[in-house]
C-alpha positions in Angstrom: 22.3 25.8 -56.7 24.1 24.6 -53.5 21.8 22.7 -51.0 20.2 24.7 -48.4 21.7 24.5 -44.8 19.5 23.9 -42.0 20.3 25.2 -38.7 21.2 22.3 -35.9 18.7 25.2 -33.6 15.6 23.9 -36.1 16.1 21.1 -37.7 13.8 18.2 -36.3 15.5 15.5 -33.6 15.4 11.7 -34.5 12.7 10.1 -32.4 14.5 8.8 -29.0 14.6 4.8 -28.4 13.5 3.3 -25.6 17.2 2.3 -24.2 18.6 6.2 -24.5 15.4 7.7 -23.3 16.3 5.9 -20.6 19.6 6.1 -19.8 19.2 9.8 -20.7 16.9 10.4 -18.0 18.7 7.9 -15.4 21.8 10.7 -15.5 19.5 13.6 -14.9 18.0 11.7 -11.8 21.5 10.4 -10.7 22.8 14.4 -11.2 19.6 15.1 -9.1 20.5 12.6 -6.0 17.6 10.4 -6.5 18.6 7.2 -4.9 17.8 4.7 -7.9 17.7 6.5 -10.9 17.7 3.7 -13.4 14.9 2.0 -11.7 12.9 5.1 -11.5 13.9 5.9 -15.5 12.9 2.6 -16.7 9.6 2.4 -14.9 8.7 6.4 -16.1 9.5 5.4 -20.0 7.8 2.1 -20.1 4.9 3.0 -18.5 4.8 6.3 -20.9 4.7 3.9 -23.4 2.8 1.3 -22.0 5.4 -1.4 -22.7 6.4 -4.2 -20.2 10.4 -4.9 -18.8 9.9 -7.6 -21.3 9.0 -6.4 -24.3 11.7 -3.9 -23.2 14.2 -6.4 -23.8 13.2 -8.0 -26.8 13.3 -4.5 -28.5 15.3 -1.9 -26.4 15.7 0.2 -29.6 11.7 0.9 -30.0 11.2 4.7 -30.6 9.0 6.6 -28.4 6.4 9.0 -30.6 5.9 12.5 -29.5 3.1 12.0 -27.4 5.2 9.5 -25.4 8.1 11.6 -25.3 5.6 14.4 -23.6 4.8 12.4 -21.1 7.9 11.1 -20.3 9.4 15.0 -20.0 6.0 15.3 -17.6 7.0 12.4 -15.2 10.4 13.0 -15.2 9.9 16.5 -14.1 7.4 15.5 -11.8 10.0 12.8 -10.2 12.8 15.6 -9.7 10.3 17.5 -7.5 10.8 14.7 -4.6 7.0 12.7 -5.9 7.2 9.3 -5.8 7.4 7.1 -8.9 4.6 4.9 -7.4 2.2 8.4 -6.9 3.4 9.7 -10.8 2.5 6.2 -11.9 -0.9 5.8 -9.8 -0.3 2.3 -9.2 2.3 -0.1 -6.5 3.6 -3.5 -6.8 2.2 -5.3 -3.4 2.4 -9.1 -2.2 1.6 -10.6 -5.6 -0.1 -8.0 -8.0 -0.2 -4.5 -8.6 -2.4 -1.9 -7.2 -4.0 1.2 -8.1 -3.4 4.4 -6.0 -4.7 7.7 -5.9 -4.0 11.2 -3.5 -6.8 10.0 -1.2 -4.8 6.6 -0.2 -1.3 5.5 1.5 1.3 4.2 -0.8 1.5 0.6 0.6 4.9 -0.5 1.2 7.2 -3.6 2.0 6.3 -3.6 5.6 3.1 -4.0 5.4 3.0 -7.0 3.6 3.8 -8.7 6.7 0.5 -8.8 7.9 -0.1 -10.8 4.5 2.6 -13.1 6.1 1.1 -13.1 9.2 -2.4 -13.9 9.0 -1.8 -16.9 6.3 1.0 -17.9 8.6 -1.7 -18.5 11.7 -4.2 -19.5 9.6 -2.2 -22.0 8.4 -0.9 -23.0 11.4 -4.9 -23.8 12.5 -5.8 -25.4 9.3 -8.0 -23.0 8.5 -7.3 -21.4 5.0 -9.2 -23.9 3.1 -12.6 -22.1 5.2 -15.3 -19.7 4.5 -13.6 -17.0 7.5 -15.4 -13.9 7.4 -12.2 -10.9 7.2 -12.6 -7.1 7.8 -10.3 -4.4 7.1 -10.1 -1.5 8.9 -9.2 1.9 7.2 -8.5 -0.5 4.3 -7.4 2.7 1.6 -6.3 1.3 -1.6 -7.6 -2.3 -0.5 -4.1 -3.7 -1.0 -4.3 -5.8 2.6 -7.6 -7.5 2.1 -7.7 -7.9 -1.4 -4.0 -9.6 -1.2 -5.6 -11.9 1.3 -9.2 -13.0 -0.3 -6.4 -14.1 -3.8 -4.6 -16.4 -0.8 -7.8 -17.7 0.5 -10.0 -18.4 -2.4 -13.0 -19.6 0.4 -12.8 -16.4 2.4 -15.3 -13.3 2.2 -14.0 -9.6 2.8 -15.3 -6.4 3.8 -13.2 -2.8 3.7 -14.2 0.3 5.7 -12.6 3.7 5.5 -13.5 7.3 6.2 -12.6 8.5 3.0 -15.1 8.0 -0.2 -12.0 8.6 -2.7 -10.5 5.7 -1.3 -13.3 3.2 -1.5 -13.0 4.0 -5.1 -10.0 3.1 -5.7 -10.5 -0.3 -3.4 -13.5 -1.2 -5.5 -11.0 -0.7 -8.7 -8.9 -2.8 -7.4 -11.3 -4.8 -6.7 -12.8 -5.3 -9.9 -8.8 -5.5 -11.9 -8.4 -8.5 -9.3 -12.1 -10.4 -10.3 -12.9 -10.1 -6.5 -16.0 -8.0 -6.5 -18.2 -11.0 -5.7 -16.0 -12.1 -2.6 -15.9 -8.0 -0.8 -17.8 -5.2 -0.1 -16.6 -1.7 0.7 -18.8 1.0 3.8 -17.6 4.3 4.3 -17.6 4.7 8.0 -15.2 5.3 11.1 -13.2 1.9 11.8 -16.1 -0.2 12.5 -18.9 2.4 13.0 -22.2 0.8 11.3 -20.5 -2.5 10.7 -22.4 -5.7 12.2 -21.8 -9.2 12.6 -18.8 -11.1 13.6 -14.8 -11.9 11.8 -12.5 -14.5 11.8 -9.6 -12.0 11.0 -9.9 -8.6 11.6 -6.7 -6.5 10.1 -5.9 -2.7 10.1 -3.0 -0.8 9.8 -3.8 2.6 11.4 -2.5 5.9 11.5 0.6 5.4 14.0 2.9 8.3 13.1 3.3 10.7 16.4 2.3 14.1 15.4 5.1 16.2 16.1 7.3 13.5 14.0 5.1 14.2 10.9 7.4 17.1 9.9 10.9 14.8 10.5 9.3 11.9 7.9 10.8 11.6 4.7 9.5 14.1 1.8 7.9 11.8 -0.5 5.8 10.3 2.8 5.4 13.6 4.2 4.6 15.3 0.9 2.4 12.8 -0.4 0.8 10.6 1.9 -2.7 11.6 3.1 -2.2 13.2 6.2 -5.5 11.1 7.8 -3.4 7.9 7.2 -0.5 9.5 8.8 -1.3 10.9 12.0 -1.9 8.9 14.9 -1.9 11.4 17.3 -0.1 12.7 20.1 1.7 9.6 21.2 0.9 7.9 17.7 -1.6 5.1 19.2 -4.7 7.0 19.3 -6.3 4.5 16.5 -5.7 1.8 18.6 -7.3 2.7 21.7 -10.6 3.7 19.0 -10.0 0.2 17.5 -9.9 -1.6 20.9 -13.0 -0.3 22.4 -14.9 0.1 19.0 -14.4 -3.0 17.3 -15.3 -5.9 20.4 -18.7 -6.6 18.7 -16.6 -7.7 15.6 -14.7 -10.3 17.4 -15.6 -13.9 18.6 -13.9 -16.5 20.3 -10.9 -17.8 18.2 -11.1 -14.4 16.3 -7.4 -13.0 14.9 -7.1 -9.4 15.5 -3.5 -8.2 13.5 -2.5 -4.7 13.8 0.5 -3.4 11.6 2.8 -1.6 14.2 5.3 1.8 14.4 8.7 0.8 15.4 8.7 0.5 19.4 5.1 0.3 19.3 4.0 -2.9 19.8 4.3 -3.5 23.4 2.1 -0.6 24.2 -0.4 -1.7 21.2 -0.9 -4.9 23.6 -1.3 -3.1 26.7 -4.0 -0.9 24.6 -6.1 -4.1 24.1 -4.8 -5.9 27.2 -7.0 -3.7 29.4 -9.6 -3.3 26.9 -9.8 -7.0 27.4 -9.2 -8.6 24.5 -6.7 -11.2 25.6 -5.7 -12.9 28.7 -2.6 -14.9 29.0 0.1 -14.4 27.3 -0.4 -16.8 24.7 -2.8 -15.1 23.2 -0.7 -12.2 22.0 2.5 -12.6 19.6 4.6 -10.3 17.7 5.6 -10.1 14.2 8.9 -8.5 13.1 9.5 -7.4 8.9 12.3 -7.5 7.3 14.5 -5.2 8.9 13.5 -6.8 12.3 11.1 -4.2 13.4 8.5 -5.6 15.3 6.1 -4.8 12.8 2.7 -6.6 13.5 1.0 -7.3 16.7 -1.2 -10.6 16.8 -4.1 -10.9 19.3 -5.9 -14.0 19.4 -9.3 -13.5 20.9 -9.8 -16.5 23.6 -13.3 -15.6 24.7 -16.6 -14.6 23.4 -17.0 -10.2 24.1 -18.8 -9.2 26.8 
């Protein structure tokens, strides 16, 4: 009896491998006009399959079992609709460690890790990151800033405030995946609203998008990003005139106040907490620039006690 012929439309597909899953899926993103498709394919399938860029290479032919093939197709899908890899994935490589993130926080980015840079560079500079310095984040989100810090300065003591509940949660994961939970707290409040006592370092980086330039931001910002971590306002400094009147009970005399900055921003930040009077001469106050030369963080030195 001849053998039975079984149509190419049914019979069952060998299991993909990890290195053509991949490269499969880097040509549909490259035919889509996302900018690194490779990148982006690698990170979907590995994470699908919970395997590391290591074990990657010691086994690139490692099938993928249906259930990881699923999610794969559901990630890559999701990708070709403009969401970031970071959002699909829920977490972000930051400083030196990888963070959790959720709808209700702002995808950290490059830029902001110079304030990391910046408050370890004047702390070192004043021999101060062996202390026990108090530090505050304001609007903290995912918890990325301070939690970055308290791993730099194993002596220091944190505390994170944000409007948003959602986003405490995730900072107090965070939190907990980095063994800090004994070194920060978390308060849901407005900037500094129901917080008491006095910093070393206080740090935010605020809502400084202008609102009529929300529409003109890149889609996966636009799209994605929580709007309340977006908009800054009319003129996009609106947190920082909150921040300068609001937060003079935090600071002390020799306290570091470092505000992440929107391109051309930064010399109007300082007038914002020059005549809130925050700083007198000018070398109290000192700009930061990232790596594409933006002036990205103001730093205010607080030279006097608040009256």
């Amino acid at each position: 009896m001849p053998e039975a012929v079984i149509s190419p439309a049914v019979r069952l597909a060998e299991p993909p491998v990890l290195r053509i899953a991949i490269a499969g899926l880097a040509r549909r993103f490259s035919d889509a006009g996302i900018a690194t498709p490779e990148i982006d394919a690698r990170s979907i399938v590995l994470n699908a399959c919970g395997l590391s860029l290591e074990s990657y290479l010691l086994s690139p032919d490692h099938p993928l079992d249906a259930a990881e093939a699923r999610t794969v197709e559901v990630c890559a899908e999701r990708r070709l609709a403009g969401e970031p890899v970071s959002r699909i994935l829920g977490k972000r490589a930051f400083w030196a460690n990888e963070y959790r993130i959720s709808p209700a926080v702002l995808d950290p980015r490059q830029d902001t890790e110079t304030l990391i840079e910046t408050a370890l560079g004047v702390l070192e500079e004043e021999g101060r990151r062996g202390q026990a310095l108090r530090i505050v984040d304001l609007g903290t989100g995912s918890g990325c800033i301070l939690l970055s810090l308290l791993a730099e300065l194993p002596e220091a003591w944190g505390l994170g405030t944000d409007l948003d509940p959602a986003a405490l949660r995730i900072a107090r994961e965070n939190a907990r995946e980095r063994s800090l939970t004994s070194r920060c707290a978390f308060v849901c409040n407005d900037w500094s609203a129901a917080v008491g006592g006095e910093f070393d370092v206080i740090l935010a980086n605020p809502p400084y998008i202008r609102r009529d330039d929300i529409a003109r931001l890149a889609a996966e910002v636009r799209n994605f990003d929580p709007p309340l971590a977006l908009d800054g306002g009319l003129d996009g400094l609106d947190a920082y005139r909150s921040i300068a009147q609001d937060c003079r009970s935090l600071a002390k005399a020799g306290s570091w106040m470092l505000l992440e900055a929107g391109m051309g921003q930064a010399a109007e930040i300082v007038t914002i907490f020059r005549e809130a009077g925050w700083c007198g001469g000018e070398e109290a106050v000192r700009s930061y620039a990232d790596l594409a030369g933006v002036n990205r963080v103001v730093a205010i030195k607080r030279q006097t006690a608040p009256r």
